[in-house]
C-alpha positions in Angstrom: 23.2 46.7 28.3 22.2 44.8 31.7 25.1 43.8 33.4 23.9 40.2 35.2 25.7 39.4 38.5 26.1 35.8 37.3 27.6 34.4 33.3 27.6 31.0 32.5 31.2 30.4 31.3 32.3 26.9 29.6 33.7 24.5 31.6 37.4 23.8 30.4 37.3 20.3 30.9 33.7 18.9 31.3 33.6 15.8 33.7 33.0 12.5 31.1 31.1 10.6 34.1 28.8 13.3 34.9 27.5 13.4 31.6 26.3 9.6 32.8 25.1 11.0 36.2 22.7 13.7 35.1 19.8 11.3 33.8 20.1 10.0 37.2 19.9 13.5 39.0 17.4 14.6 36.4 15.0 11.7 37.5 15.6 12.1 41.1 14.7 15.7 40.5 11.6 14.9 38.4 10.5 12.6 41.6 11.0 15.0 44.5 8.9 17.6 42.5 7.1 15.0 41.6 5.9 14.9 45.5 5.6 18.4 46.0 3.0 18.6 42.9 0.9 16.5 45.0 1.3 18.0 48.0 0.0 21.3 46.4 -2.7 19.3 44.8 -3.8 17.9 48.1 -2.8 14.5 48.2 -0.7 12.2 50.6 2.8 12.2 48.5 3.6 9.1 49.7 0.3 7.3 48.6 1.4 9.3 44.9 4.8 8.1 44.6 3.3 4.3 45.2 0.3 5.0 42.7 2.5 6.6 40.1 5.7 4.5 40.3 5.1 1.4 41.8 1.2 -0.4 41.6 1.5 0.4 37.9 4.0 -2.9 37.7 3.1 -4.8 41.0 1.0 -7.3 39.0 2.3 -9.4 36.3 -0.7 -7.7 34.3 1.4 -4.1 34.7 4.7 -5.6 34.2 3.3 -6.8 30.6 1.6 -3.4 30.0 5.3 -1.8 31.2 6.8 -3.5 28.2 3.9 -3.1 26.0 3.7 0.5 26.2 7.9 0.5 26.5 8.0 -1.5 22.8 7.0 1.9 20.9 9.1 3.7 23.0 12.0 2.2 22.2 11.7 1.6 18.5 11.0 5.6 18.5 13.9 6.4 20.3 16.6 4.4 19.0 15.5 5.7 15.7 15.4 9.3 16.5 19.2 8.9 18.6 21.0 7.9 15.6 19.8 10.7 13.7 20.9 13.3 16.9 23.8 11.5 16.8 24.6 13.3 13.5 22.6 16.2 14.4 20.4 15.7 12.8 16.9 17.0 14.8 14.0 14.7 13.6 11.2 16.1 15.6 8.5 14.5 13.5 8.7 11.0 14.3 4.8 11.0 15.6 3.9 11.4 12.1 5.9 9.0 11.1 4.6 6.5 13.3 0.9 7.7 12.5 2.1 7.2 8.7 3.4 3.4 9.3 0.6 2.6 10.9 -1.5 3.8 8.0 0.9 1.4 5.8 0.5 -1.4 7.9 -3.4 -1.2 8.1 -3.3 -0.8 4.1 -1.7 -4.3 3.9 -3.9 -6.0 7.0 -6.7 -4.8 4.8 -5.9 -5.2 1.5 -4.7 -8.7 1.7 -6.7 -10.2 4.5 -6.4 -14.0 2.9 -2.3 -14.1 3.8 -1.2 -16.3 6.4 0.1 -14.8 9.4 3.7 -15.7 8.6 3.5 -13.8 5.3 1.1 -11.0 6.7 2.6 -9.8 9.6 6.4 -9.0 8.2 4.5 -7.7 5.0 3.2 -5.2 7.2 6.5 -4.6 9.0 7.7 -3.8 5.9 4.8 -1.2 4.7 5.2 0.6 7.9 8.6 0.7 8.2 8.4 2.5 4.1 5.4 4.6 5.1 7.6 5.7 8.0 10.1 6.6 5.6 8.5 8.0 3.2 7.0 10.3 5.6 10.5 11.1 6.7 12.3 11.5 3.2 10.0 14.6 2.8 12.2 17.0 5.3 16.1 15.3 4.2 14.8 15.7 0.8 14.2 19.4 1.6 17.0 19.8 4.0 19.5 18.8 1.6 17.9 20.3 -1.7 17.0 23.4 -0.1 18.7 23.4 3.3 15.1 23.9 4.9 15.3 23.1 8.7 14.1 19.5 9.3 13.1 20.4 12.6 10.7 22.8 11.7 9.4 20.6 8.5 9.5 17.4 10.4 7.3 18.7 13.3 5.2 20.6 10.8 4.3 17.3 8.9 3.1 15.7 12.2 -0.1 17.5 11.8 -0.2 16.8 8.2 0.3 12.7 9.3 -2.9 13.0 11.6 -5.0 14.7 9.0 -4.4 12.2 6.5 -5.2 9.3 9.0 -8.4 11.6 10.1 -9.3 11.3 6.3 -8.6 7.5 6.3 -10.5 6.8 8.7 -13.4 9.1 8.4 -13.8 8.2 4.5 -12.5 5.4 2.2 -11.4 3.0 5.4 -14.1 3.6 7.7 -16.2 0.8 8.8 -19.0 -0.1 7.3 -20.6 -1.7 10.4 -18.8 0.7 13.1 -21.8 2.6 13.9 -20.1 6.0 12.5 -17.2 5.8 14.2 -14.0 6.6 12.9 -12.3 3.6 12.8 -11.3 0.7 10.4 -12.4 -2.7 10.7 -11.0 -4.7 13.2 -8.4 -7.0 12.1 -8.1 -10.3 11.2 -6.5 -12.8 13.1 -3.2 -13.2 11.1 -2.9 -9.4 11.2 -2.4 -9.6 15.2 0.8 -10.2 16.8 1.4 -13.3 19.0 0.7 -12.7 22.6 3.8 -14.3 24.6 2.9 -13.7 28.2 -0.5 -15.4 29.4 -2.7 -12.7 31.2 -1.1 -9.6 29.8 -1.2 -7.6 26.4 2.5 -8.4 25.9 3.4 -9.5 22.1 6.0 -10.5 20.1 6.6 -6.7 19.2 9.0 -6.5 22.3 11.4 -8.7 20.4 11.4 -6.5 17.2 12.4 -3.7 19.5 15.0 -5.9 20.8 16.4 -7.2 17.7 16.5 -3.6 16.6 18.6 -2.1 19.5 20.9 -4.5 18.8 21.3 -3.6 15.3 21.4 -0.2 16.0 24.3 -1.3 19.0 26.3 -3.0 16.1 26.0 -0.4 13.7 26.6 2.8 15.8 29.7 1.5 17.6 31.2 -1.1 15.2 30.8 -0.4 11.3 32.3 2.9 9.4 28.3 4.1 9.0 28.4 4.9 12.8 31.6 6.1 12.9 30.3 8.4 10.2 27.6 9.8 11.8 29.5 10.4 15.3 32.0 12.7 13.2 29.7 14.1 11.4 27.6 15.1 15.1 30.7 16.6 16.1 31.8 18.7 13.8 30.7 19.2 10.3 33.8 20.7 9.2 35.8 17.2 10.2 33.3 14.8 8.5 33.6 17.4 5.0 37.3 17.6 5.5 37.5 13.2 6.2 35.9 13.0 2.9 32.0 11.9 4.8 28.8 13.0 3.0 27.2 15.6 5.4 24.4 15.3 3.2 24.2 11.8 3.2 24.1 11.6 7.1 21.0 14.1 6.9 19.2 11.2 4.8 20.8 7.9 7.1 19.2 9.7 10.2 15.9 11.1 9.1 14.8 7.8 7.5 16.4 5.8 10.5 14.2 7.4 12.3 11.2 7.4 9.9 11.5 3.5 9.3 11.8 2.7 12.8 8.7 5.1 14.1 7.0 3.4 11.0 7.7 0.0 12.6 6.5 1.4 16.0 3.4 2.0 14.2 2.3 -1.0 12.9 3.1 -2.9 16.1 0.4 -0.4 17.6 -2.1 -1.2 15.0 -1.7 -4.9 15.1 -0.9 -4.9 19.0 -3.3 -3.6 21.6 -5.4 -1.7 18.9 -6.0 -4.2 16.6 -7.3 -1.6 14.1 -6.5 2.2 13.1 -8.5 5.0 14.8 -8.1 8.7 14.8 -6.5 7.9 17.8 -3.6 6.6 16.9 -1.5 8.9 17.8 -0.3 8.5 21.7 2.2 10.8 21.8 5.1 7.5 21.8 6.8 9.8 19.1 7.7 13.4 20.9 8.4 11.4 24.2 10.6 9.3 22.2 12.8 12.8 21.9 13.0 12.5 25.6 14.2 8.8 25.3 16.8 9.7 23.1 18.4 12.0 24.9 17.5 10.3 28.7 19.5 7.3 27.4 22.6 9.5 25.9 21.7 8.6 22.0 23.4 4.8 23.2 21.1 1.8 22.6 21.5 0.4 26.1 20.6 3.5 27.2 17.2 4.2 25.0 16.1 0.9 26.3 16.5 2.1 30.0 15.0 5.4 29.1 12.1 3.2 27.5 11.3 1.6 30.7 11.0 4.5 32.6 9.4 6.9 30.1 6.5 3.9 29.8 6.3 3.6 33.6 5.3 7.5 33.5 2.7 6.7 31.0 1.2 3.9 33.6 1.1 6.1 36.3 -0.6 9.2 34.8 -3.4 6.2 34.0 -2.9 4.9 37.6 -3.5 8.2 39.1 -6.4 9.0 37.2 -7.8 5.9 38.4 -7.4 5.4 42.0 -6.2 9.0 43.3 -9.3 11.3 41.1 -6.4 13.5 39.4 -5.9 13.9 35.6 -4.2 11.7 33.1 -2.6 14.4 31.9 -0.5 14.7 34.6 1.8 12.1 33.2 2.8 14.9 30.3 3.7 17.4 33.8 6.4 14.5 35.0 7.0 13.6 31.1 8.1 17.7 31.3 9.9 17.8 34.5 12.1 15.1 33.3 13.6 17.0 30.5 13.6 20.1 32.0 15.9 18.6 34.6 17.6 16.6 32.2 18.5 20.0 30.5 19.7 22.0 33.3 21.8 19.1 34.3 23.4 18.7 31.1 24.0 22.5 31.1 26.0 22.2 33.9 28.1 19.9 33.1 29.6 21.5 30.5 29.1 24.8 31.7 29.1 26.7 35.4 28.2 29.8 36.9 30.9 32.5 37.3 29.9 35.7 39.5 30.8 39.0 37.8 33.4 41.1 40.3 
């Protein structure tokens, strides 16, 4: 057996602020490698740190696409951290925002005739259940068969996005879309409000809102959240306390299912208008880094929110006005969790020298 010069030993006593400082050291990280990425790709760093972090909200234009793209984002995350909370790892939430956004388009289309006011929170409602449907499938086999939900969750992702493929290709495709695979664009009532003149920005943003508070109330004030923190912590507690371990596999996977269902239909009936084989952005895995960015705490997913959309921007940003690809977006999306990672790993653990 190798014998390494250096073992990473438990820290005895793990400092309770630092855990609170790493998301900031992590992003810090994430920007100074940030620069040095464009320096090896050729380009003035400084002119990439203003065209990836700053033009994107320097009109009120970008500051209503910031919180457009951050309303997903948050409705995501907060779903997914009170199911880490408990430990349990949904890591399928893009399919079940793909799936609530098939719900929601189901109801747009199937009863066109409704009044907004009875419309849109019918379609709230169908997303939120397609969303957790979608999700009941892994706690249904996590706590039948004790199948890992991390595994079946990500697995059904690809399931979600052949299923909308189909939609969309075949019995919802548009008649007069020229081929495409698309649905008809949707009615008037189906559309969420605008609320800031000039901008994309809709009444979503307040959903997403509303729902961190919830999750705020419930996670730090009722006996459900209590629940689910002692059950994230130790298993053998929450059995030996009398808690469910199988009912907090079920409260966080379809948490996380209704709310990425939710996050769905506000895509749809947002800046879409319609569903698309497109529909999937990618809100749902960077949602995971949301979660755990903003320490599984609603005020914190909302932060995390912010900034996670802001990297979206900028990879569109830099695409545009410095010739590089979109893509690079998912390389910062990357760099922040792998920082985010190391710094958590040592704070509760350090490096000890052998000798």
């Amino acid at each position: 057996m190798l014998d390494w010069p250096i073992r990473i030993v438990r820290r005895d006593r793990p400092l309770a602020r630092m855990r609170y400082l790493s998301p900031l050291i992590a992003i810090v990280l994430m920007v100074l490698t940030g620069m040095l990425i464009f320096v090896a790709l050729g380009r003035d760093p400084a002119q990439g740190f203003y065209t990836f972090f700053i033009r994107p909200i320097s009109s009120l234009y970008g500051f209503g696409e910031l919180l457009l793209k951050a309303t997903p984002l948050m409705l995501c995350g907060i779903g997914l951290a009170i199911g880490f909370r408990a430990n349990v790892w949904n890591i399928g939430a893009e399919g079940q925002f793909m799936l609530g956004a098939a719900g929601a388009t189901w109801a747009a289309l199937t009863f066109p005739q409704l009044p907004a006011l009875v419309l849109l929170p019918l379609m709230v409602i169908f997303g939120a259940l397609a969303g957790v449907a979608w999700s009941a499938i892994p706690a249904w086999l996590k706590t039948r068969f004790n199948a890992n939900e991390i595994l079946v969750s990500l697995m059904l992702v690809y399931v979600a996005g052949f299923l909308v493929s189909w939609l969309v290709f075949s019995p919802w495709r548009d008649p007069m879309g020229f081929g495409f695979p698309q649905t008809e664009m949707f009615g008037s009532a189906a559309l969420l409000p605008r609320i800031l003149p000039g901008t994309r920005l809709n009444v979503a943003i307040f959903l997403a809102l509303a729902l961190i508070v919830i999750a705020w109330v419930v996670l730090q004030h009722t006996t459900v959240g209590f629940r689910l923190r002692v059950a994230g912590r130790s298993r053998a507690a929450a059995r030996y306390a009398g808690f469910s371990n199988q009912r907090a596999v079920w409260i966080g996977l379809l948490c996380g299912g209704g709310a990425a269902g939710i996050a769905g239909m506000t895509e749809v009936a947002g800046p879409m208008g319609q569903l698309t084989d497109k529909v999937a952005l990618g809100y749902g895995f960077a949602a995971i880094i949301v979660a755990f960015l903003g320490r599984l705490h609603p005020v914190g997913v909302l932060l995390a929110s912010l900034l996670m959309a802001l990297l979206f921007l900028g990879g569109e940003q830099v695409q545009q006005h410095m010739n590089l690809p979109k893509s690079i977006s998912l390389i910062f999306q990357g760099l922040l969790l792998f920082y985010l990672l190391g710094a958590d790993l040592l704070v509760n653990y350090r490096l000890k020298w052998n000798g």
